[in-house]
C-alpha positions as CSV (number, residue, x, y, z in Angstrom):
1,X,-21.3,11.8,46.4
2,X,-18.6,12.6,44.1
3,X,-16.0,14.8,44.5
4,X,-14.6,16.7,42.4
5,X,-10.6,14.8,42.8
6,X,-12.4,11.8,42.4
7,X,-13.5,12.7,38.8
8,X,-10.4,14.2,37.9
9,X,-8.3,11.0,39.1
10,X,-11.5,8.7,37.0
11,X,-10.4,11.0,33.9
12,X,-6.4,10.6,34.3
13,X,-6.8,7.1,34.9
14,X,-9.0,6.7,31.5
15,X,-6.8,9.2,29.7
16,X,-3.9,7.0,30.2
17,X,-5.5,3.9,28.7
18,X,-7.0,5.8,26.1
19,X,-3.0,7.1,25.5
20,X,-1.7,3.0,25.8
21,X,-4.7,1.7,23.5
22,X,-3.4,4.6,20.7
23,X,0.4,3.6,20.8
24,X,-1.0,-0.3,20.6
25,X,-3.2,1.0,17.2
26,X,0.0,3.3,16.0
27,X,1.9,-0.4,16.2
28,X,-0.7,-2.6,14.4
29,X,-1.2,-0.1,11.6
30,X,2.6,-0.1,11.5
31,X,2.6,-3.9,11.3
32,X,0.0,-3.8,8.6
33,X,1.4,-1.0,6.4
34,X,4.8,-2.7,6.4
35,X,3.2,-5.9,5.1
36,X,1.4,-4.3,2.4
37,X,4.4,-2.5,0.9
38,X,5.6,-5.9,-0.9
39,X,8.0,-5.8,-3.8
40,X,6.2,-5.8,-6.9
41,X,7.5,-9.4,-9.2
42,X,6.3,-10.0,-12.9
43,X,7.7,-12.7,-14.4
44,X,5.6,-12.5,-17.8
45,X,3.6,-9.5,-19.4
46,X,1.6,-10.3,-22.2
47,X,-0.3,-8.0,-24.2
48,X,-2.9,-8.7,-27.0
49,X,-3.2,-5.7,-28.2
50,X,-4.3,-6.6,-31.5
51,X,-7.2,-8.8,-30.4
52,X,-8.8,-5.3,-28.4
53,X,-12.1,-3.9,-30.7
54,X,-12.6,-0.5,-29.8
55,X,-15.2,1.5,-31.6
56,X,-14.9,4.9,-29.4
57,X,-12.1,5.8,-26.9
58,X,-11.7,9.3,-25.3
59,X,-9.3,10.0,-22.4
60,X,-5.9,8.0,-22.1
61,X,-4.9,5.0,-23.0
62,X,-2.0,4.0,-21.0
63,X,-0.4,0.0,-21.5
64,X,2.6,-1.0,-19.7
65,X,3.7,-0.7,-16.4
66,X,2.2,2.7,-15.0
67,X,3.2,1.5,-10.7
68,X,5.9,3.9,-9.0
69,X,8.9,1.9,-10.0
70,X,11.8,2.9,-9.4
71,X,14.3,2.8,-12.2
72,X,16.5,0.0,-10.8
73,X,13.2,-1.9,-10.6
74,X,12.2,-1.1,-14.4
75,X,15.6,-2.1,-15.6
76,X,15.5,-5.8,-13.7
77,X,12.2,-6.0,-15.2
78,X,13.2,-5.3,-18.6
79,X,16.0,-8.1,-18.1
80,X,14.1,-10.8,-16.4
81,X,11.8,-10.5,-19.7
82,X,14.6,-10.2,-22.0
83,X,16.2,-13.2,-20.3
84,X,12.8,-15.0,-21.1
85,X,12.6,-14.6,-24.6
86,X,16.1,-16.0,-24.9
């Protein structure tokens, strides 16, 4: 027969691995969305607008870069492709 410290000490004991497994998943989804947070790297945009046939559009068109850039990113993009046309 159980007794009632027995179940409380069954509890504790699986409260504490449940509380070790959760810091081990707080570090791999760490791990993971570090990895995903690469810097962003174009080396060519090309756009052929002209060639696009649109016989209806509603809403908003938007071409270029629309990411969260910051501004020091923008400005080594605008060079890399500057440099390129050179």
């Amino acid at each position: 027969m159980w007794s009632v410290w027995d179940v409380i000490r069954q509890l504790e004991s699986r409260i504490r691995a449940l509380e070790i497994e959760n810091i081990e998943l707080r570090r791999v989804v760490q791990e993971v969305q570090a990895k995903s947070k690469r810097p962003l790297r174009v080396k060519k945009l090309v756009y052929h607008v002209h060639t696009l046939h649109i016989e209806e559009m509603s809403g908003t068109l938007n071409i270029g870069l629309n990411g969260s850039l910051q501004e020091e990113e923008m400005e080594e993009i605008e060079l890399e492709m500057h440099n390129q046309q050179d």
